[in-house]
C-alpha positions, 0 to 999 in steps of 0.5 A: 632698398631706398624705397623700402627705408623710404617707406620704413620712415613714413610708417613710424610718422604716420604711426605717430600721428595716427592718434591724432586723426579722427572725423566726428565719428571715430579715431583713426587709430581705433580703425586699425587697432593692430597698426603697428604689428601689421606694419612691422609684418610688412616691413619684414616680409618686403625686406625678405622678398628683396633679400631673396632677389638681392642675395643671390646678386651680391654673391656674384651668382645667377638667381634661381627660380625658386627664390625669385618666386619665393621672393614675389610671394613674400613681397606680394604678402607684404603688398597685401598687408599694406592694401588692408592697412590702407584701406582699413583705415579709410574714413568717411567724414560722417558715416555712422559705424554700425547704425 
């Protein structure tokens, strides 16, 4: 829970700093135009993924498959969200896009 309130910080300074990053091509927020949306979607389904892992053990009750497994998916969504974001907004110093 830590790293996710770790990474919930991250997300909103570099979500404020992405309008200032930019090669001589192109703008790194123009790379990702839906950032923010996608990094809320993330947010949402890793915290929804612990919570299936932790619920359960703040009850004092044995997890059941099904959630942990439901709770892998979410966070394995969440992951992948954040892989595209990652790599949508790799930029190479002068690289022409589109010709």
């Amino acid at each position: 829970m830590l790293a996710l309130l770790v990474s919930v910080a991250v997300i909103v300074l570099q979500g404020m700093s992405l309008a200032t990053i930019h090669s001589s091509v192109q703008q790194a927020s123009a790379l990702v135009p839906d950032y923010a949306s996608l990094q809320v979607w993330r947010v949402v389904l890793l915290a929804a993924g612990l919570g299936c892992w932790i619920c359960p053990l703040v009850r004092r009750k044995e997890p059941h498959v099904a959630g942990l497994l439901l709770g892998l998916l979410l966070v394995l969504g969440g992951e992948i969200i954040g892989r595209g974001l990652f790599y949508g907004l790799h930029m190479t110093v002068g690289m022409a896009v589109a010709g």
